[in-house]
N, C-alpha and C positions, 0 to 999 in steps of 0.2 A: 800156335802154329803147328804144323803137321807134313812131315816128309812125307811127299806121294811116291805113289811106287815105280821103280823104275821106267827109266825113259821109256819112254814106247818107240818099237821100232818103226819104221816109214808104214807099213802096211797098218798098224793101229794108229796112224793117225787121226784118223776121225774120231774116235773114242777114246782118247789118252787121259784126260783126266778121270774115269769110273773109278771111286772110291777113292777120291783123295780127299775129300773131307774128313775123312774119318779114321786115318790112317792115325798110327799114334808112335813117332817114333821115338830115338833119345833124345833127352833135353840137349842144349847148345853149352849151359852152366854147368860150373864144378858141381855147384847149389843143387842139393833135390831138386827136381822140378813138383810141383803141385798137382794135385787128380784138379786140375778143373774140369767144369763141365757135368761133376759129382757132386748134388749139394749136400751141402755142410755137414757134418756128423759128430762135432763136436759142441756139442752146448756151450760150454765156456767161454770157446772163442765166437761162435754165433754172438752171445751177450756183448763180448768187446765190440766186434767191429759194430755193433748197432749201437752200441750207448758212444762211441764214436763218431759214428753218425748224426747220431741226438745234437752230441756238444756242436758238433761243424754245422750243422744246421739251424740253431740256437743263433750261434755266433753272427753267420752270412744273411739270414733273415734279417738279424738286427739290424747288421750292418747296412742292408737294404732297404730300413724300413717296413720291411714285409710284418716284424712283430716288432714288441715295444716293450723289453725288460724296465724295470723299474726297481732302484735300491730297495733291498727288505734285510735289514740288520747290515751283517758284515756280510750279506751275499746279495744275488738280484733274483726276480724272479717274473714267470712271463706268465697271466693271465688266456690259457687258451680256451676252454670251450665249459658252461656253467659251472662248479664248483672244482673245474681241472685247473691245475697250474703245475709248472716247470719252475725248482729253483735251482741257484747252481753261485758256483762262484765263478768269476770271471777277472779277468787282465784286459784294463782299456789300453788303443792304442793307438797309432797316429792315425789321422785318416776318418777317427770315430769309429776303430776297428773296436770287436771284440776278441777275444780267446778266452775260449771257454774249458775249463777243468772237466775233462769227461766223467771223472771218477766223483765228481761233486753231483751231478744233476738227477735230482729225486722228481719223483712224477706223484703231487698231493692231489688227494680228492677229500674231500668231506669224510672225516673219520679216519682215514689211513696214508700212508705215504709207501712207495717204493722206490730203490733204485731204476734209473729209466734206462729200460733195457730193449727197445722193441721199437724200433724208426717206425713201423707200420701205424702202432697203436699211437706215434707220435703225431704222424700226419693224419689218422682221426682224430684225433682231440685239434688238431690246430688249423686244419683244413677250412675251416669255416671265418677264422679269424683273420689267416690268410690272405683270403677271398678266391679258394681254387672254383671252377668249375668242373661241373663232376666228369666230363668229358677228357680234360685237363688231368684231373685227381686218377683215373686209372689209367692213362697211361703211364704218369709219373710212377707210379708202385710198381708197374713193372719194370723202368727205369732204374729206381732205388734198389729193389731185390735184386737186380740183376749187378745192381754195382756193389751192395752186400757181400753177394755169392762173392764176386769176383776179391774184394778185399777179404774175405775170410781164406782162399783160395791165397792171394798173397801173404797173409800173416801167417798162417800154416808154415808155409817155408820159408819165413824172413831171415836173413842172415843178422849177424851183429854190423856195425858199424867198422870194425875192420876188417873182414873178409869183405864189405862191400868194396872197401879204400883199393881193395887187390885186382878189385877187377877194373877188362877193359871196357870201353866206352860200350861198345854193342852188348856186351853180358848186363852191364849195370842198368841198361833202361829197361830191362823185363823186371827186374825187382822197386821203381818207380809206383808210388801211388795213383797218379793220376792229376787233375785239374786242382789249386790246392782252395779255389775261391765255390767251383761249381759241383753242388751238393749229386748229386748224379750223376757223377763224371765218369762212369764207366756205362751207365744204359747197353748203349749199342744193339740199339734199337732192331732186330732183323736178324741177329746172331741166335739163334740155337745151344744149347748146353753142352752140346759136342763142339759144336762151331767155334764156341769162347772155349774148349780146351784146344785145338788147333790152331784158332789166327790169334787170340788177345797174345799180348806184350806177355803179360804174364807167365803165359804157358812155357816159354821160352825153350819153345822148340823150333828147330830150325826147316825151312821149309824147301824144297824145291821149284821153279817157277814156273808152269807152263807159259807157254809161247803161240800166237796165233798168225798168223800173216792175213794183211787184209789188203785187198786191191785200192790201189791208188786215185781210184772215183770217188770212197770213202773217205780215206784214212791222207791227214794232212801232215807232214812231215817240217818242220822247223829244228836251225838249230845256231850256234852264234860263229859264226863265221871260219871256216878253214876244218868244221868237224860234216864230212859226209856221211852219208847211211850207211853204207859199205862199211866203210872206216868203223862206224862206231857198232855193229856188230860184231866186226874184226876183237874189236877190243873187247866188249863184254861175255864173248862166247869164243870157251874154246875150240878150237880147229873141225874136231869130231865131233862136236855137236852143229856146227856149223853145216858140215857137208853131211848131217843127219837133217837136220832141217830144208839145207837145200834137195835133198832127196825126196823127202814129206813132201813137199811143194810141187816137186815137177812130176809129181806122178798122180798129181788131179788136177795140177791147170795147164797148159799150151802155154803161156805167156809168165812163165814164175818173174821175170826178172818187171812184169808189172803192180809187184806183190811190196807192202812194205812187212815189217816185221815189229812185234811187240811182246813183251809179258803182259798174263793177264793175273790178276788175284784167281786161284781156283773158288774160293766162294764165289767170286762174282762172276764166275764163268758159268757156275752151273745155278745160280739164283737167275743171273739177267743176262747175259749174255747170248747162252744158248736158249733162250724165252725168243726174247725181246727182238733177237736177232738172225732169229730160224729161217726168214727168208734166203737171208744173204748168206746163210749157211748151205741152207739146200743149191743155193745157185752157186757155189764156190766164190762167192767175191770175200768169206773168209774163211779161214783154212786152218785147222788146229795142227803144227809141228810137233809138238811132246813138249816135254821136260827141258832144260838145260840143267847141265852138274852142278851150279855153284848153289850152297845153301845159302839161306836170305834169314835172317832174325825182324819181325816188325819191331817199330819204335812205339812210344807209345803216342803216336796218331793211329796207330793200328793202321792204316795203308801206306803208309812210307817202309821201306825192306834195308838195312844194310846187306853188305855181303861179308859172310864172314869167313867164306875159303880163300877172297882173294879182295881184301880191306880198299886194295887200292882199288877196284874197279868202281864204277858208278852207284851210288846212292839210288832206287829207284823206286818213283813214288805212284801208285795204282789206283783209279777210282774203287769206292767200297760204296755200294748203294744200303751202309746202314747209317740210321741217325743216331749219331753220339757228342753228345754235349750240346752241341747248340745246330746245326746244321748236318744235313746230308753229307755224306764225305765222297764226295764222286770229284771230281776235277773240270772245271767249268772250263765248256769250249774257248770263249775269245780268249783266256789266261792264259789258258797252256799254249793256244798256240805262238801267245807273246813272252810267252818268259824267255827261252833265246836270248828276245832283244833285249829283255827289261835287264837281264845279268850283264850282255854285252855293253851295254850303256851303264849300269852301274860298274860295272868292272875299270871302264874308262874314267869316271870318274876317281876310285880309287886308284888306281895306276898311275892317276895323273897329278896326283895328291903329294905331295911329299910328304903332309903330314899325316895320313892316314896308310901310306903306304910305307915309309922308313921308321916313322916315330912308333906308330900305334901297332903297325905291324897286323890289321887288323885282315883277319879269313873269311872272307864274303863264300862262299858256297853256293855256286851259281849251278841254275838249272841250263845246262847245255845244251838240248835235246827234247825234242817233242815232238807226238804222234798225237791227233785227236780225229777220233771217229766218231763222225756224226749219225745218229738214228736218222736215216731217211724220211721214215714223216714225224717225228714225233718231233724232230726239231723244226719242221715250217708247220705244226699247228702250232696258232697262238693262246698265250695263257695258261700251256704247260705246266704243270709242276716245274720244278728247275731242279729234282734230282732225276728226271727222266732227260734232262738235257744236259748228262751228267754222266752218261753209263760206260763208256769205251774210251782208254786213251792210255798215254803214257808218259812221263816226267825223267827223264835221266839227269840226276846234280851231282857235282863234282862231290866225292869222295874226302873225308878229311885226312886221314891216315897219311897221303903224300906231304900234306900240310905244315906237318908237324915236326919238329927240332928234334934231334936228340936229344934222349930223356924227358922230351915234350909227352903229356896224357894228359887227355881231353875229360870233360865230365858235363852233361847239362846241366846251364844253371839250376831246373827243380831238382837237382838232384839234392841242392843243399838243405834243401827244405827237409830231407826223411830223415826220421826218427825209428831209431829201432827193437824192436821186444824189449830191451832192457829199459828204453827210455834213453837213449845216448842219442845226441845229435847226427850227424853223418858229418855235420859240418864243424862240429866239437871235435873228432877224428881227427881231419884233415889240418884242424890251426894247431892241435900237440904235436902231429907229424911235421908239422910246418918250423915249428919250435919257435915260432915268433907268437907275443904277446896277439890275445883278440882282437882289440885296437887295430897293432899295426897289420895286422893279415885283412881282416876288414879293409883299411885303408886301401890296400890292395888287389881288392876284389870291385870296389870301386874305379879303382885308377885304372883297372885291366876293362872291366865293362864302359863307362860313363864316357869318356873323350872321345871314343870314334862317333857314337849315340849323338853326341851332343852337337859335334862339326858335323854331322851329315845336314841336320837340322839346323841348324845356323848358318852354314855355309851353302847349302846347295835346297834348302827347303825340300830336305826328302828324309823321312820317316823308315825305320821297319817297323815290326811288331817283337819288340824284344820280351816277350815271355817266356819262362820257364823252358818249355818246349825248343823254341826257336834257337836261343840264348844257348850260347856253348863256350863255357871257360875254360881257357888252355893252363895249365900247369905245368911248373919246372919240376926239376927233379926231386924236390923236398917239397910238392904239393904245395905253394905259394903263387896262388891266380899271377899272372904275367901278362896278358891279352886275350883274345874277346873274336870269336866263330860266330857268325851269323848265318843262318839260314830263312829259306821259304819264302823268295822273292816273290814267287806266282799268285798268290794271296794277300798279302801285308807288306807290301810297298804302296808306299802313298806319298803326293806331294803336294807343295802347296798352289792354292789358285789366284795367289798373287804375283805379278808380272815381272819376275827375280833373275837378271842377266843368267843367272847361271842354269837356269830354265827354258830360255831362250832358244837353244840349239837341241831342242828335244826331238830325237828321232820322230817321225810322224807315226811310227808304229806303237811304239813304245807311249806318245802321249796319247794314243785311242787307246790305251786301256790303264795306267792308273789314274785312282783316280783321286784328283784335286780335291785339297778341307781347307776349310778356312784357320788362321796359326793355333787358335786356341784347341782347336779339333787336333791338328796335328803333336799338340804338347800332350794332347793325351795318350798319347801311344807311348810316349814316355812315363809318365802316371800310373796310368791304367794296367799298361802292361808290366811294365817293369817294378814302379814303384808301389802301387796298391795291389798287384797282379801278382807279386813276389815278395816285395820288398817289406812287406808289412806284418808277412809272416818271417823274414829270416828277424826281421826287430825283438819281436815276440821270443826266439830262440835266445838273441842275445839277450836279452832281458832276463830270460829264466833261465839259462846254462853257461854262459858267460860272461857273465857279471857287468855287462852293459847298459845300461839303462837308458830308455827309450830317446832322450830327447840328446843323449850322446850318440846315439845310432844314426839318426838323421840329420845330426850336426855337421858327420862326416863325410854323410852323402849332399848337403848342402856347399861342405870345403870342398868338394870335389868340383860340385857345378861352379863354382865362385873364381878359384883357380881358374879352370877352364877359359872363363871369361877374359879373366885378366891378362892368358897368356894371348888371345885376341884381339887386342882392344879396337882395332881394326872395324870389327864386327857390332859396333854396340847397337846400332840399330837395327839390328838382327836379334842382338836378347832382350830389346823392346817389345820387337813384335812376336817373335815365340817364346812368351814371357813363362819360365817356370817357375815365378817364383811368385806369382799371384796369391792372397791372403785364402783363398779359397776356389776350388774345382768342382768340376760335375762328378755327382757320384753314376757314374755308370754301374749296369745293374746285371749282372749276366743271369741272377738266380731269375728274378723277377723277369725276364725278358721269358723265360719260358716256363713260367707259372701263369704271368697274368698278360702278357702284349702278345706273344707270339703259340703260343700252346703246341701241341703238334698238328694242328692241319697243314696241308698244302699249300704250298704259294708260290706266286711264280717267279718269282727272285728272292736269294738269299734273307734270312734277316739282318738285320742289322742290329747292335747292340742299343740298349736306350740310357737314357739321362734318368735319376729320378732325386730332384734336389742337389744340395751342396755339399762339401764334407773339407773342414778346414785343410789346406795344403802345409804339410808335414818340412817344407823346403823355405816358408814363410816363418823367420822366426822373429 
């Protein structure tokens, strides 16, 4: 990210973002910040993150089915391209997971062997085994490199596992790795070398946001009841920026008070905005204000912004027209303008919960607030792309900072997943801080996640998407998980399509846009997300650093779902039918969806993740 240069005054408002891409100010962290954007200069670490990548790629293929290790001694080894192969030692694990020892994995040909040091030369040898197309294969290498850069760029300044434990929730998510299942989890697709040292998570520089106003023919305004537009400027802008903007405005339209207001990403102001949008520019129906003062840190969705001068104000979340991981990241018209209701209506439900609201104590993070600007024709041609019906808008969600207890500190769940230079957990950290046995803090990191997850689903047949990302564990004062922050309604709510009284009373607005799965579909957002999505790497952690062993790991996230039950019994025909405890699930495929189903062309709705086979359920004992 990259602080632009001071506000502009009213008279440079048409041109207020020049050079803010490139600007390079101080980091937001204690932490060095990292030269991204600089490629890599040290050999060494170039080798690490890439035979890093090797092993994660090894692993997630396997897992995929993409490739097909086979025992060789006391190690395994994968058959890629005539006289090539990959051997390596490995840790099986639930799921039909692998983890694979990066320090192990030799690259044999006929006559020689080396350490496998070189993702590129990897995806030559295996590309064909695979089944890439070569259309497919070059964009991926730019994908991979660019996610290389970016991990050599974060291991460069990785801190230890306790200076991470020190910081607060918005410093911690720039030192985050990334996706920990999808092997190209940083691509970002459209970003430039300067670009990824200004907006990635990483850089962890804090940014200023410019601000556009767009006339109200355009630009559609939602929000959940009792928060007006007035009002919620009031709040996210100070006074003097306020009657700075309202100044910008009335001194190039006649009608300002027909104007609404938004931030925009400066990338996507001067990639697509100012493109895409020059019409409506030239005619004033939008209108650049400047800057606002408060700095913003991205998370790593890289378009979601905290604010980190004033924690308590809104969370606000910007379309980004780059593709990073599996889709376009812009903000789909019909969602945003339904999230409002979809938080108001889930907020209802919790509120009205006793058990989800005194017991669980659980922090929904609702999107309050939404502008979506539609492209004038590119949204009534049909067959579009859908990141061109994707490019203007805006997401205000509540803030967690107000949320929180004293001596309450937040942390995302992926956060437990990192590991640091030394080899120490982050989440080995946190259970000595804790001073309670692995076990019982586990137990507890269950108990704080699993019961609101599970009553939403049982009780009301409604779904999030609890991964790494989404998933936000609260902490007392001695770091021992307590309860369970969900976010990102707008996306990953989903309910069910069978005909459940408590479904019955569904807003009419709110049921035109999630959308309905049948129960087994719905268990997998539990799975998929949470358990195979996360869970299956923290297994792997207790296994090798905490003395756990695999099928105690998931014993205890099995006593958690079982308890659950029993404190219901009410329900049982509810954990009939979103049965999580079936002998086996769909292995969903997120590598394989953009190797071999989806690749990068265009298409005019989202993807969707695919099935490919079975993979024993871990909760089945």
């Amino acid at each position: 990210m990259s602080q632009s240069n001071p506000a502009a005054e009213p008279i440079e408002a048409e041109l207020p973002y020049q050079g803010a891409r490139h600007a390079a100010p101080e980091p937001a962290s204690r932490v060095p910040a990292a030269r991204h954007g600089v490629p890599p200069t040290d050999p060494q670490l170039w080798r690490r993150v890439n035979r890093d990548m090797i092993a994660k790629a090894i692993a997630e293929f396997a897992y995929e089915d993409l490739l097909t290790p086979v025992a060789d001694g006391d190690a395994y080894a994968v058959e890629v391209s005539g006289d090539v192969r990959y051997r390596f030692r490995a840790r099986r694990g639930a799921y039909d997971a692998w983890h694979v020892d990066p320090a192990s994995v030799v690259r044999e040909w006929e006559g020689g062997a080396d350490p496998a040091e070189d993702m590129l030369q990897f995806l030559l040898d295996a590309h064909t085994v695979i089944g890439l197309a070569g259309d497919t294969a070059g964009h991926l290498v730019r994908e991979l490199t660019a996610t290389l850069t970016a991990d050599a760029v974060t291991a460069a300044s990785a801190p230890t596992a306790a200076v991470l434990a020190d910081l607060g929730y918005a410093e911690l998510e720039g030192h985050q790795t990334g996706h920990p299942w999808i092997v190209p989890n940083k691509g970002r697709v459209g970003f430039s070398a300067s670009d990824a040292r200004a907006y990635a998570p990483e850089a962890r520089r804090p940014m200023r946001l410019p601000w556009i106003a767009v006339h109200q023919d355009l630009a559609v305004w939602r929000s959940v009841p009792g928060l007006a537009e007035q009002r919620l400027y009031a709040e996210e802008l100070d006074p003097a920026t306020g009657e700075r903007f309202h100044h910008a405005l009335a001194a190039r339209v006649s009608a300002p008070e027909e104007f609404r207001w938004l931030p925009v990403h400066p990338w996507q102001w001067d990639e697509t905005i100012a493109t895409l949008f020059a019409p409506e520019l030239a005619a004033g129906r939008i209108v650049p204000l400047g800057e606002a003062e408060d700095r913003h840190l991205a998370q790593q969705s890289v378009r979601t912004f905290l604010n980190v001068d004033h924690p308590a104000r809104r969370t606000v979340k910007l379309p980004l027209s780059v593709l990073n991981t599996l889709v376009w990241r812009g903000l789909p018209s019909e969602r945003t303008l339904a999230a409002p209701a979809v938080t108001a209506w889930v907020h209802g439900l919790r509120d009205a919960d006793p058990f989800l609201r005194d017991e669980c104590r659980v922090i929904m993070l609702g999107e309050t607030a939404s502008i979506t600007v539609r492209h004038p024709v590119l949204e009534e041609l049909p067959g579009v792309p859908y990141q061109y019906r994707e490019l203007l808008g805006a997401i205000w969600r509540e803030p967690l900072a107000p949320y929180l207890d004293e001596g309450e500190r937040a942390r995302t769940l992926a956060s437990l997943l990192h590991v640091d230079p030394a080899g120490r957990p982050f989440v080995a950290e946190l259970i000595e801080r804790s001073g309670l046995a692995p076990r019982v803090w586990l137990r507890r990191l269950f108990h704080a996640l699993l019961p609101p997850l599970l009553h939403c689903l049982y009780r009301y047949g409604l779904v999030f998407s609890p991964h790494g990302e989404n998933t936000i564990v609260v902490f007392d004062e001695h770091d021992v998980p307590v309860r369970l922050a969900i976010k990102d309604f707008v996306d990953d709510v989903n309910i069910s399509d069978r005909p459940l009284p408590e479904l019955a009373a569904l807003p009419a607005d709110v049921d035109a846009v999630l959308l309905r799965e049948k129960p087994d579909y719905l268990c997998q957002f539990i799975h998929a997300a949470l358990l195979v999505g996360h869970h299956r790497y923290l297994a792997d952690l207790a296994v090798a650093h905490l003395g756990i062993p695999q099928e105690g790991f998931w014993a205890l996230v099995r006593e958690e779902v079982l308890d659950h039950q029993a404190a219901f019994p009410e329900l049982r025909d509810r954990f009939e039918l979103f049965d999580l405890l079936t002998p086996r699930i769909d292995r969903l495929c997120l590598n394989r969806n953009r190797l071999l189903l989806d690749g990068y062309r265009d298409r005019p709705t989202r993807p969707h993740v695919g099935a490919h086979g079975t993979v024993p359920n871990a909760l089945c004992m």
